[in-house]
PyMOL commands that place a pseudoatom at each C-alpha (Angstrom):
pseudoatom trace, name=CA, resn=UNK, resi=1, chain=A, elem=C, hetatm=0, pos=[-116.803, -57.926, -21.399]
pseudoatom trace, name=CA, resn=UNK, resi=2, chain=A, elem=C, hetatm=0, pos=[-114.985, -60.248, -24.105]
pseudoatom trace, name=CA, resn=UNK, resi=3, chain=A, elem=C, hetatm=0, pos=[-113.699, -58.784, -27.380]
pseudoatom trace, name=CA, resn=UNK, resi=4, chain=A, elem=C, hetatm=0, pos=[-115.992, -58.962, -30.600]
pseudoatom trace, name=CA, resn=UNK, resi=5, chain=A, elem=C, hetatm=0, pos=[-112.647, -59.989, -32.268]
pseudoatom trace, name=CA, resn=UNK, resi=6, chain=A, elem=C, hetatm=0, pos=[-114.507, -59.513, -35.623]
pseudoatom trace, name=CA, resn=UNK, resi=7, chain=A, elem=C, hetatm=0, pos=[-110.818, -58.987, -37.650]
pseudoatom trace, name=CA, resn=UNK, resi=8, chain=A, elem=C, hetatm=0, pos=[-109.676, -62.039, -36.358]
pseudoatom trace, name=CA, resn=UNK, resi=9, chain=A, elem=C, hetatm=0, pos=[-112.525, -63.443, -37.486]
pseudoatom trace, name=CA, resn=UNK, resi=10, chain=A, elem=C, hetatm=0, pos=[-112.189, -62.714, -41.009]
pseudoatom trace, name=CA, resn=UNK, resi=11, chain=A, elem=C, hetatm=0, pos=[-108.348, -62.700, -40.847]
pseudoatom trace, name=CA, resn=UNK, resi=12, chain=A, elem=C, hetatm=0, pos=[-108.295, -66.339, -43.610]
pseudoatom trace, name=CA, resn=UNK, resi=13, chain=A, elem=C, hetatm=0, pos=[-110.505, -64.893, -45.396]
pseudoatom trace, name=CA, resn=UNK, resi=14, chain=A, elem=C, hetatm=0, pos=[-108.617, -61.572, -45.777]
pseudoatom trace, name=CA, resn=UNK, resi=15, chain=A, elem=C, hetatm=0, pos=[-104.943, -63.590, -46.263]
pseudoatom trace, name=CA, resn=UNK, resi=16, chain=A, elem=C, hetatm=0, pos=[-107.056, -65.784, -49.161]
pseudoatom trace, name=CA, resn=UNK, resi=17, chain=A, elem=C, hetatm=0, pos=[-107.872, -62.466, -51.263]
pseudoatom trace, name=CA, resn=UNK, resi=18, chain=A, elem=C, hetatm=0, pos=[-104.744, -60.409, -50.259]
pseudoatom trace, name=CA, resn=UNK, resi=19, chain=A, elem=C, hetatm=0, pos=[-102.605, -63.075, -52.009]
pseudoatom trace, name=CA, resn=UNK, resi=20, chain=A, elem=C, hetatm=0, pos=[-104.912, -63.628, -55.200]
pseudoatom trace, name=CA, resn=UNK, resi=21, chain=A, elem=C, hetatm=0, pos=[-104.802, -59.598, -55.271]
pseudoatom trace, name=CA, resn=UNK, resi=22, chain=A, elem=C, hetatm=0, pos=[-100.772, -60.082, -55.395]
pseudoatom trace, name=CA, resn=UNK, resi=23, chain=A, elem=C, hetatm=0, pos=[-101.319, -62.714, -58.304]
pseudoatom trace, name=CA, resn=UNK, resi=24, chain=A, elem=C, hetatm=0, pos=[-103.504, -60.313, -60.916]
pseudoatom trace, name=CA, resn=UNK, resi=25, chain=A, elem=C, hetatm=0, pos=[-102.147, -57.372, -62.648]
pseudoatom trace, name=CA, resn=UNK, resi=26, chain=A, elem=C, hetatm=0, pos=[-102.448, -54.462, -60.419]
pseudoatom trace, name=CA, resn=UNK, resi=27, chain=A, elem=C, hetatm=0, pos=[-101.798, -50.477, -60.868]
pseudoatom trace, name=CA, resn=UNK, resi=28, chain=A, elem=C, hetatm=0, pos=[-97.899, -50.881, -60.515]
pseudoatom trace, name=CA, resn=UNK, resi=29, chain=A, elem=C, hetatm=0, pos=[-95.455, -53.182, -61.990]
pseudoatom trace, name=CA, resn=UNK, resi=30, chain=A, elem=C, hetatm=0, pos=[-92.337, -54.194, -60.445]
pseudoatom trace, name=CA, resn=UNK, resi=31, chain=A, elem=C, hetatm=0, pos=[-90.120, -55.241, -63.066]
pseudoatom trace, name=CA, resn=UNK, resi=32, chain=A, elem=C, hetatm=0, pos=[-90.618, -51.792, -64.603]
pseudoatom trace, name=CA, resn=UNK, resi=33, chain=A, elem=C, hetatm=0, pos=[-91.679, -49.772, -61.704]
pseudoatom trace, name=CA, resn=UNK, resi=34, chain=A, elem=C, hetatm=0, pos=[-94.065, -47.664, -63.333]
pseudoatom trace, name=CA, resn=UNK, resi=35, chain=A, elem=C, hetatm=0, pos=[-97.659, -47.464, -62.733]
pseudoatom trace, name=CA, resn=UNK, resi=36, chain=A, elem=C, hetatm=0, pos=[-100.457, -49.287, -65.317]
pseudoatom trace, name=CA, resn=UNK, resi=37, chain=A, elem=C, hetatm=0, pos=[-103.808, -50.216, -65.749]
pseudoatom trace, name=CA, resn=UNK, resi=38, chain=A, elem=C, hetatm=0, pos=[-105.153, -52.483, -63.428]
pseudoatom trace, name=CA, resn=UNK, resi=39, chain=A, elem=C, hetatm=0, pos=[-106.858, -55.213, -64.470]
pseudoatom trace, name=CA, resn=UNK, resi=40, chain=A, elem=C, hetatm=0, pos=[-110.950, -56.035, -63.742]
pseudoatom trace, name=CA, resn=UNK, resi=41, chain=A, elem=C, hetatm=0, pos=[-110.310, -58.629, -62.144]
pseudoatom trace, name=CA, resn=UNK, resi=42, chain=A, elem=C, hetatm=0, pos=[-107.898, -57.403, -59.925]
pseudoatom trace, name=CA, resn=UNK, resi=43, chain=A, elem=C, hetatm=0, pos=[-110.266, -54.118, -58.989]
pseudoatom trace, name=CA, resn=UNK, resi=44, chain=A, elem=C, hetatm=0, pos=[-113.303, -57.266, -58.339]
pseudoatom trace, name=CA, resn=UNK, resi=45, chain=A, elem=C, hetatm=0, pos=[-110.810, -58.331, -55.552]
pseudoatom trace, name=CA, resn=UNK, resi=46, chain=A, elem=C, hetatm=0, pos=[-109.781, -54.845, -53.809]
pseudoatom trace, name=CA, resn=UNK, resi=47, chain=A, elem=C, hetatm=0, pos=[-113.653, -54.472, -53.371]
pseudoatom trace, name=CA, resn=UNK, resi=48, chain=A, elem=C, hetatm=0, pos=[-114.284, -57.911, -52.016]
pseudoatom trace, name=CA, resn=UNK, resi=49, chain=A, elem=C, hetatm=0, pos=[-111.186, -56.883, -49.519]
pseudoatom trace, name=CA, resn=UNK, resi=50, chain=A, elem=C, hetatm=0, pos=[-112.818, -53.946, -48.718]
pseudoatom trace, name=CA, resn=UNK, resi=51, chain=A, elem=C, hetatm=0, pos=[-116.338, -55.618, -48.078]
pseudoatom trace, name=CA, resn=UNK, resi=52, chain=A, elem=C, hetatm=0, pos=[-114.258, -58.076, -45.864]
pseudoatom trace, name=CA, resn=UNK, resi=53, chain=A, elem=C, hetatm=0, pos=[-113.009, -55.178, -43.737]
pseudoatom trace, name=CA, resn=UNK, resi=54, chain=A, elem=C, hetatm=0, pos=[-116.189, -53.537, -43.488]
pseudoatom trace, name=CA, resn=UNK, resi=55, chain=A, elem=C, hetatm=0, pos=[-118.057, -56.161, -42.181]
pseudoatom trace, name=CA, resn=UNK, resi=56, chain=A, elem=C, hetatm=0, pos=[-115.720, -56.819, -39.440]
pseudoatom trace, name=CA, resn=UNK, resi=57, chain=A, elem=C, hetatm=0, pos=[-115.767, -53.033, -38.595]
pseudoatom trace, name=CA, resn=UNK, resi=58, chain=A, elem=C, hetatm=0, pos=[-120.141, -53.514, -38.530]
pseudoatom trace, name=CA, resn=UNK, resi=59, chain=A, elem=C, hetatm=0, pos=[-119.821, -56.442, -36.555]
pseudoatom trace, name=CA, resn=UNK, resi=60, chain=A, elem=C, hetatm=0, pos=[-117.614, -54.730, -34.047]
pseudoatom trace, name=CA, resn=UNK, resi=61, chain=A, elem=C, hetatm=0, pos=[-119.832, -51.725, -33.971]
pseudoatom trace, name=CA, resn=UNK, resi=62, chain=A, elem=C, hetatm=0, pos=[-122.642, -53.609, -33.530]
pseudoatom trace, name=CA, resn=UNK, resi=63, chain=A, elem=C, hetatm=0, pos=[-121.325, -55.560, -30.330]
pseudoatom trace, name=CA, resn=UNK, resi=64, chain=A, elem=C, hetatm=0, pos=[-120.183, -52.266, -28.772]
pseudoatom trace, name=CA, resn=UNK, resi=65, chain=A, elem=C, hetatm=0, pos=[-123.334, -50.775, -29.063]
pseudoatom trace, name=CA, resn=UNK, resi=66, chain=A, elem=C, hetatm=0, pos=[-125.480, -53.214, -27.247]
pseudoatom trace, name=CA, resn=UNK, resi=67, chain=A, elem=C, hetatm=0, pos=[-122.682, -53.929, -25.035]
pseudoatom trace, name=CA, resn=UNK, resi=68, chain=A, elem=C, hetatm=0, pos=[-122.666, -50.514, -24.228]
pseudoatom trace, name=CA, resn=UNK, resi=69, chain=A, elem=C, hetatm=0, pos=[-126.228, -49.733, -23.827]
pseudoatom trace, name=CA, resn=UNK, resi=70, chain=A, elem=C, hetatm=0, pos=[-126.473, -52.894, -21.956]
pseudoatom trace, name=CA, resn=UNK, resi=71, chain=A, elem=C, hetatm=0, pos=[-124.127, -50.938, -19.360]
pseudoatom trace, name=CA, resn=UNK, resi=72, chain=A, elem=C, hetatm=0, pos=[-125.591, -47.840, -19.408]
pseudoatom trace, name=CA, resn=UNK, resi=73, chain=A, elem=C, hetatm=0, pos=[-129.058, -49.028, -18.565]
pseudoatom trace, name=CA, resn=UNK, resi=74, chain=A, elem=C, hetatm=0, pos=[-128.724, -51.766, -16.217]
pseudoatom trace, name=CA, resn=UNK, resi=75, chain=A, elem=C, hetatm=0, pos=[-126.369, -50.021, -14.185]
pseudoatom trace, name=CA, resn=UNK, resi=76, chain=A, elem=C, hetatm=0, pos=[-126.044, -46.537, -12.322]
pseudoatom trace, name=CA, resn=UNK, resi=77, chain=A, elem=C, hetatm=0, pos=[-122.396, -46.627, -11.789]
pseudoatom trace, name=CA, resn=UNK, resi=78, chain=A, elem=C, hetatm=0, pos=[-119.849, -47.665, -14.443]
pseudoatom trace, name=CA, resn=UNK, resi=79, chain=A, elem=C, hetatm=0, pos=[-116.373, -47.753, -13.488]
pseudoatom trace, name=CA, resn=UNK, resi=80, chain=A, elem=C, hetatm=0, pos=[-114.110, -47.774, -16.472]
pseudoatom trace, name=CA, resn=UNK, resi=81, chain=A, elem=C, hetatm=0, pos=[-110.247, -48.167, -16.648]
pseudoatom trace, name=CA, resn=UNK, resi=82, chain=A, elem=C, hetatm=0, pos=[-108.426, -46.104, -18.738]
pseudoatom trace, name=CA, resn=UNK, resi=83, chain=A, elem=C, hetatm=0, pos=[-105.742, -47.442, -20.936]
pseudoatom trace, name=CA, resn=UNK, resi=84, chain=A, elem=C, hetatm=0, pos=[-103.224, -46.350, -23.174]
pseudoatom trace, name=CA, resn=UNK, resi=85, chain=A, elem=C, hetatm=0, pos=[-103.507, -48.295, -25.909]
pseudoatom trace, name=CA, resn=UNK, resi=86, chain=A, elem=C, hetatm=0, pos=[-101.352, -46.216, -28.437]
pseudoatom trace, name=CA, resn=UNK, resi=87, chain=A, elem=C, hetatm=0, pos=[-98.608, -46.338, -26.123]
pseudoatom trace, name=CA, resn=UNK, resi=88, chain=A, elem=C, hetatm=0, pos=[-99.077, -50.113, -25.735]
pseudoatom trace, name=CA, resn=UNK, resi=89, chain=A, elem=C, hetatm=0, pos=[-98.980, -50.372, -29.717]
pseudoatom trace, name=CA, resn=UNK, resi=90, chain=A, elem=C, hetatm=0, pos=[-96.251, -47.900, -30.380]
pseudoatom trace, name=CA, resn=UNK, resi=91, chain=A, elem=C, hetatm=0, pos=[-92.883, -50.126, -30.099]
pseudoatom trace, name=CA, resn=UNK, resi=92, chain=A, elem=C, hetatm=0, pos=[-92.312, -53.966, -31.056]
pseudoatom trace, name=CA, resn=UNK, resi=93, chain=A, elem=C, hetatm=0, pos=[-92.687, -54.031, -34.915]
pseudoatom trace, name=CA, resn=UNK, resi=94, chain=A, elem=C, hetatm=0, pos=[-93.073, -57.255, -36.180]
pseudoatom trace, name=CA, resn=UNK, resi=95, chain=A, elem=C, hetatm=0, pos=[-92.765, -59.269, -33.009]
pseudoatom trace, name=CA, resn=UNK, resi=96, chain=A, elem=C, hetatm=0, pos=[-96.008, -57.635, -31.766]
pseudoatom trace, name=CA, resn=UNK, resi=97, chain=A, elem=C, hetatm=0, pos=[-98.059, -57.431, -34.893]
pseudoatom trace, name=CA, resn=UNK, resi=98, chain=A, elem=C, hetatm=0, pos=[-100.577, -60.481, -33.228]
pseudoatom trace, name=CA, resn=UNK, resi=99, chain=A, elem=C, hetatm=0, pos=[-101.009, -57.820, -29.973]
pseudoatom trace, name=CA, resn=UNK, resi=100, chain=A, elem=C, hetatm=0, pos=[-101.246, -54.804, -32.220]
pseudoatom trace, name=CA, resn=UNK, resi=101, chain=A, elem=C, hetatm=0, pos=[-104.062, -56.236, -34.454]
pseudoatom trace, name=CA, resn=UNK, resi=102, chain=A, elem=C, hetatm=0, pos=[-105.814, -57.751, -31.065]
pseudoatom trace, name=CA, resn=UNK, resi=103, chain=A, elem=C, hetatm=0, pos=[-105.587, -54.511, -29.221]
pseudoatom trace, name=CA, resn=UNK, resi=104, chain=A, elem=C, hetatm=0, pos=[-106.768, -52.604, -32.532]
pseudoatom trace, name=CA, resn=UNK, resi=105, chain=A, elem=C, hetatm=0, pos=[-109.253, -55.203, -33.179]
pseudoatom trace, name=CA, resn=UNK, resi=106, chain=A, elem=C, hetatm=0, pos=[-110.604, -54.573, -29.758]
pseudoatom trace, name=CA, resn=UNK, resi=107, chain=A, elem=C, hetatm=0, pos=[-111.333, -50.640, -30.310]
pseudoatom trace, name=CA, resn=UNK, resi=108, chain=A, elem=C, hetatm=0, pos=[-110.538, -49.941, -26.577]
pseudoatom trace, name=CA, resn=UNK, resi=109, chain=A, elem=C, hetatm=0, pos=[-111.387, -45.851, -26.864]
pseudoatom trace, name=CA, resn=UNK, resi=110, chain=A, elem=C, hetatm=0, pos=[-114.678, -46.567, -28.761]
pseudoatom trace, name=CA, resn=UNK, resi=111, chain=A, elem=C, hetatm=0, pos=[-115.782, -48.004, -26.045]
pseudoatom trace, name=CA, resn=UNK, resi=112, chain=A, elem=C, hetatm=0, pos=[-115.068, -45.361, -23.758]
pseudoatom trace, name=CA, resn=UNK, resi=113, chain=A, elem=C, hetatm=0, pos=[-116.450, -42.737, -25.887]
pseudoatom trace, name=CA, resn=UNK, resi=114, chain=A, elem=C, hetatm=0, pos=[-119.488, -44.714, -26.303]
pseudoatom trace, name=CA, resn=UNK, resi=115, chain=A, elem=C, hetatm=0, pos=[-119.728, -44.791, -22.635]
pseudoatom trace, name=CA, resn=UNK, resi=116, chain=A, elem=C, hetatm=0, pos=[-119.435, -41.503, -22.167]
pseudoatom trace, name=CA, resn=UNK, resi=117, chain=A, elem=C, hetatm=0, pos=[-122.461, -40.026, -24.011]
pseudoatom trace, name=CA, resn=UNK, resi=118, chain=A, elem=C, hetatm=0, pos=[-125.106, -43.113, -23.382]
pseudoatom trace, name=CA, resn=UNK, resi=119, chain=A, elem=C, hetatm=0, pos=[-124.444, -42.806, -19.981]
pseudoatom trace, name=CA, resn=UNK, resi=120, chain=A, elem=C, hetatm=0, pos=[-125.317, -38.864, -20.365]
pseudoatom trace, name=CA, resn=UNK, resi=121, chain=A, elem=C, hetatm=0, pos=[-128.550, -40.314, -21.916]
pseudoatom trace, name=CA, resn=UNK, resi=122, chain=A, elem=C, hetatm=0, pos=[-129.378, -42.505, -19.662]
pseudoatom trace, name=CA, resn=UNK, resi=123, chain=A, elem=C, hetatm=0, pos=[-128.713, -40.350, -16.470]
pseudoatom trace, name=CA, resn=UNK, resi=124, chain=A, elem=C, hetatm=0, pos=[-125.770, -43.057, -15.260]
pseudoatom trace, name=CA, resn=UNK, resi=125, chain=A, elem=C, hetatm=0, pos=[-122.069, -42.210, -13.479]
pseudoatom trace, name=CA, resn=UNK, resi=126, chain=A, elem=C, hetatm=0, pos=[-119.015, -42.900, -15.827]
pseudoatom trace, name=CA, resn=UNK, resi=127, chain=A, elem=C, hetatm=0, pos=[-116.102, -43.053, -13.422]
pseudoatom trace, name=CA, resn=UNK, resi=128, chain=A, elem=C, hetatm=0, pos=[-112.197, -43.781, -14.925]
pseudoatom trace, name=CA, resn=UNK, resi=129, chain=A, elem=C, hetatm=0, pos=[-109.471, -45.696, -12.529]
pseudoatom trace, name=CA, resn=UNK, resi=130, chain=A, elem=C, hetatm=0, pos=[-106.250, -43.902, -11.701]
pseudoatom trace, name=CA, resn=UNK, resi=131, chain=A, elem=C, hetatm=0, pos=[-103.666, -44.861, -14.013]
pseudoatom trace, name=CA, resn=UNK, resi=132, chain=A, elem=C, hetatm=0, pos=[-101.099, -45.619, -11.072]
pseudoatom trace, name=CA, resn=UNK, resi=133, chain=A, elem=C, hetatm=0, pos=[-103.463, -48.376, -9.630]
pseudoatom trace, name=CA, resn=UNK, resi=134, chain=A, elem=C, hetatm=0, pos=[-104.690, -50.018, -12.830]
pseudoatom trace, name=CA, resn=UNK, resi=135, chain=A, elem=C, hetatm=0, pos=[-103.291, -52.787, -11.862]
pseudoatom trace, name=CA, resn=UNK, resi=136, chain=A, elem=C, hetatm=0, pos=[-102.646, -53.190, -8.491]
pseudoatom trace, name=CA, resn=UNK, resi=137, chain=A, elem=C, hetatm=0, pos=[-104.422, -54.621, -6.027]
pseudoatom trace, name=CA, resn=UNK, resi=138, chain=A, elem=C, hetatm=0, pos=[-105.880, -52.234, -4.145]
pseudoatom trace, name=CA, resn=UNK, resi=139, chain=A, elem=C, hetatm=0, pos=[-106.609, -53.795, -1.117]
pseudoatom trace, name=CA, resn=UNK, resi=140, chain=A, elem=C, hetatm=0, pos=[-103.596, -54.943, -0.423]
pseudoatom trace, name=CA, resn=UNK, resi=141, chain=A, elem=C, hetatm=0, pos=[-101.584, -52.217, -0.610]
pseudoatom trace, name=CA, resn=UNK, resi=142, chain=A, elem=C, hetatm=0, pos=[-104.138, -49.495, 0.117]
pseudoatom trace, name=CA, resn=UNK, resi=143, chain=A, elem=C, hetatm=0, pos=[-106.953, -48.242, 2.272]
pseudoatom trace, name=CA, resn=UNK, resi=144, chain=A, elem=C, hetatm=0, pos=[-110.342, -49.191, 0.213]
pseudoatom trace, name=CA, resn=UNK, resi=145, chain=A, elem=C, hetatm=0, pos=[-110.718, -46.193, -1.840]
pseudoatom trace, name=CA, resn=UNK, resi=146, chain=A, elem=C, hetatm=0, pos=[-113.961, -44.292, -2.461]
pseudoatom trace, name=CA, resn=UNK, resi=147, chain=A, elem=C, hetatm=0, pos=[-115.346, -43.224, -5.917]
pseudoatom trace, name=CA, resn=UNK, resi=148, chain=A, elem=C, hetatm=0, pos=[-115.182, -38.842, -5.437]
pseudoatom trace, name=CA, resn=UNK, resi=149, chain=A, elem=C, hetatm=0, pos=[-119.079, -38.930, -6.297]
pseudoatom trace, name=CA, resn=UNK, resi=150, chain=A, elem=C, hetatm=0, pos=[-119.814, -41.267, -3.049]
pseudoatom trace, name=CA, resn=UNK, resi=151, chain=A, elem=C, hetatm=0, pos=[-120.330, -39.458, -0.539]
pseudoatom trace, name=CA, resn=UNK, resi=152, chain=A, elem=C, hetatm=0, pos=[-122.464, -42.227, 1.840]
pseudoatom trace, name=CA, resn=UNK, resi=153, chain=A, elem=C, hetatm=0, pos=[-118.451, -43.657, 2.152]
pseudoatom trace, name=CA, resn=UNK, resi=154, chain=A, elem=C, hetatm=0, pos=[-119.445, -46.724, 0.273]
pseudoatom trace, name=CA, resn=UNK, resi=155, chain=A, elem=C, hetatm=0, pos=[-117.015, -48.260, -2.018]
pseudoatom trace, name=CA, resn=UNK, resi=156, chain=A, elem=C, hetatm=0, pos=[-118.973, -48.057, -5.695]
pseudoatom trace, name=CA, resn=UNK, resi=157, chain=A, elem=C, hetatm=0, pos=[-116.263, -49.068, -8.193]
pseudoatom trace, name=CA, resn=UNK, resi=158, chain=A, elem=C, hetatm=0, pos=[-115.722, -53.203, -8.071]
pseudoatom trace, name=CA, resn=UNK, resi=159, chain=A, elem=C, hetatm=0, pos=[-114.184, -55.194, -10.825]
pseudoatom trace, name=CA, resn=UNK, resi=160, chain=A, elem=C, hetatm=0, pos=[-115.836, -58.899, -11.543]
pseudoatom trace, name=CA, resn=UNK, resi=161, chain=A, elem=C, hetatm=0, pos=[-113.119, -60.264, -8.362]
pseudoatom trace, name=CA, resn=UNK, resi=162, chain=A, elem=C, hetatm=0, pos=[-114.170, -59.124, -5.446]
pseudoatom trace, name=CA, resn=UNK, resi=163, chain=A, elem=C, hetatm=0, pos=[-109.907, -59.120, -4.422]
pseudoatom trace, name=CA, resn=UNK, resi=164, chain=A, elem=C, hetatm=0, pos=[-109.150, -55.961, -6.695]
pseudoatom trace, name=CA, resn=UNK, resi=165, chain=A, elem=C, hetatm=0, pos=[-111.217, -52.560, -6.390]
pseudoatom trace, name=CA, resn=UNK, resi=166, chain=A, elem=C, hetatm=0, pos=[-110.264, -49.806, -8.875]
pseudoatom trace, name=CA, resn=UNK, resi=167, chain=A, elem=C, hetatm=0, pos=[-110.000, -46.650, -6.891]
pseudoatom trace, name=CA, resn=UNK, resi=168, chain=A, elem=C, hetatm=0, pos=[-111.989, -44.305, -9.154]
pseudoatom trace, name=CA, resn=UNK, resi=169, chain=A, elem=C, hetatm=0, pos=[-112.120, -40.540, -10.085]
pseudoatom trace, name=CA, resn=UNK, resi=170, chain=A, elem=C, hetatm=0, pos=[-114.843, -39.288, -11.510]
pseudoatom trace, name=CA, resn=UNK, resi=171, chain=A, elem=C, hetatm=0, pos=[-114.875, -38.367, -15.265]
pseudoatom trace, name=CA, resn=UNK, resi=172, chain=A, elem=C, hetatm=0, pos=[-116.792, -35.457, -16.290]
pseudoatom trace, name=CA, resn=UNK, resi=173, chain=A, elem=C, hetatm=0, pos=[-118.665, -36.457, -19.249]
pseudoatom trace, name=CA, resn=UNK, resi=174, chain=A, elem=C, hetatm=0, pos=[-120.061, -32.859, -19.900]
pseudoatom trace, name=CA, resn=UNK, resi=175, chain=A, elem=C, hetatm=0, pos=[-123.842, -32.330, -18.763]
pseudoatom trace, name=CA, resn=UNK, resi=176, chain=A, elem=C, hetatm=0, pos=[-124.748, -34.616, -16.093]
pseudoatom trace, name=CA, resn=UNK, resi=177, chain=A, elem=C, hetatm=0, pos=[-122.778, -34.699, -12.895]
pseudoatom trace, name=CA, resn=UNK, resi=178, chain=A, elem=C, hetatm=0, pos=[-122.655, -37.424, -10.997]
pseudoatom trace, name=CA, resn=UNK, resi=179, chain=A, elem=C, hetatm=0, pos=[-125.103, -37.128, -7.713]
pseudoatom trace, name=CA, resn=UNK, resi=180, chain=A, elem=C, hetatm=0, pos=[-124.558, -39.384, -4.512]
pseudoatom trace, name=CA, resn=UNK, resi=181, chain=A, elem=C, hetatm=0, pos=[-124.414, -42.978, -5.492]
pseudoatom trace, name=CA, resn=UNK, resi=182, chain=A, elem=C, hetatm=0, pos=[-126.407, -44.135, -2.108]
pseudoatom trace, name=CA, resn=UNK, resi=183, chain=A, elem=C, hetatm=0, pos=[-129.004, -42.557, -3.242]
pseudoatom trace, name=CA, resn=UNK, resi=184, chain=A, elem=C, hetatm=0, pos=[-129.137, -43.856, -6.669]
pseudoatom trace, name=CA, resn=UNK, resi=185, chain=A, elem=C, hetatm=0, pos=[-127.976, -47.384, -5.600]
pseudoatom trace, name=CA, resn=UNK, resi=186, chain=A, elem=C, hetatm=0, pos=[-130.846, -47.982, -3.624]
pseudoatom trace, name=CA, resn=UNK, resi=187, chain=A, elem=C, hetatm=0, pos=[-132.872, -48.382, -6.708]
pseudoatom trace, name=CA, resn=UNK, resi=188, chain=A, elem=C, hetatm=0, pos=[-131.416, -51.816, -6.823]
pseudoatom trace, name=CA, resn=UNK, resi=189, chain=A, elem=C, hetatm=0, pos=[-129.484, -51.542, -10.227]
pseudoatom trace, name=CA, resn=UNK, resi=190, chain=A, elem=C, hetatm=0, pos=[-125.898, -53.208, -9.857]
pseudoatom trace, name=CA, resn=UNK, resi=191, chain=A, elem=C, hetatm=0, pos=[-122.748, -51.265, -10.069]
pseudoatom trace, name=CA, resn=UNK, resi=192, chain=A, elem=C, hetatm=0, pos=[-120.910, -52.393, -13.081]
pseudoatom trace, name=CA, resn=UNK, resi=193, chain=A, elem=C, hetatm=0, pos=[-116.432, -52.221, -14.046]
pseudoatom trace, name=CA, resn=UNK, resi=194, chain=A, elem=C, hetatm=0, pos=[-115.057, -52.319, -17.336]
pseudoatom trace, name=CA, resn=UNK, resi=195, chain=A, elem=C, hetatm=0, pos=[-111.716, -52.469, -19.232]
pseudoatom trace, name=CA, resn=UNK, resi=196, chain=A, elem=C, hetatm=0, pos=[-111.225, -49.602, -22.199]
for i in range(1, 196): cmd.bond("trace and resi %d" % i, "trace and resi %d" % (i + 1))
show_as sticks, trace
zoom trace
């Protein structure tokens, strides 16, 4: 599933009315340092800024959702891999800032936590991948691993290659446990893997 990228979509536009903002009068002045009355003008540009941002962050929302439900419908098992993206943001300062705003820009947990309750609605298995073998591949190095909710001995977490398989424990996402995925697999919905 691709990124939205919604803020990098509206990243000229946002540069454009960041620097006019810097050229009108605005609430502090740096020659005095004190604060002062910003100007109408200047007020007319933090709300156009702020319009900017929020229609990134509804056109973000909006692709997750029907990406999401999308998932949850079509398929009975969803296999998702579980990143840390704050601890891939915390260190690199300016020489990461493109990464930072991609990775923030790609709101990796919302799409886990809206996983996790539409596939309670929908009656679905959320799995999560191991951290240790996020990126391996799996069966190279290791026996094909079974999701913990599989109990036919079927493998029922695949990524898009058929080379790696995420070895998968299953998540509890409150209500709904998962129940054997032969017998809901024989429905014919596909099994489905996605990065978050």
């Amino acid at each position: 599933m691709a990124a939205p990228k919604a803020l990098s979509a509206a990243q000229s536009r946002l540069r454009a009315l960041q620097r006019k903002a810097a050229r009108q009068r605005g609430p502090y002045d740096q020659q005095t340092r004190t604060k002062r009355q910003p100007s109408k003008r200047w007020r007319r540009t933090q709300a156009r800024i702020g319009k900017t941002h929020a229609r990134a962050a509804n056109v973000r929302r909006d692709v997750l959702h029907k990406a999401t439900t999308t998932l949850a419908q079509q398929h009975q098992v969803i296999c998702v891999e579980t990143l840390n993206a704050c601890g891939m943001r915390a260190k690199g300062g300016a020489y990461k800032r493109g990464l930072n705003r991609a990775l923030a820009d790609a709101a990796l947990a919302e799409i886990r936590r809206m996983l996790g309750y539409k596939t309670r609605w929908y009656g679905t298995c959320l799995t999560k991948s191991m951290l240790t073998f996020a990126h391996q591949k799996a069966t190279a190095t290791y026996p094909r691993p079974r999701c913990r909710s599989d109990v036919s001995g079927s493998t029922a977490c695949r990524t898009a290659s058929p080379h790696l398989t995420l070895p998968c424990s299953t998540w509890r996402t409150g209500r709904r446990p998962c129940t054997s995925v032969a017998s809901r697999c024989s429905s014919g919905r596909r099994l489905a893997s996605t990065s978050s």
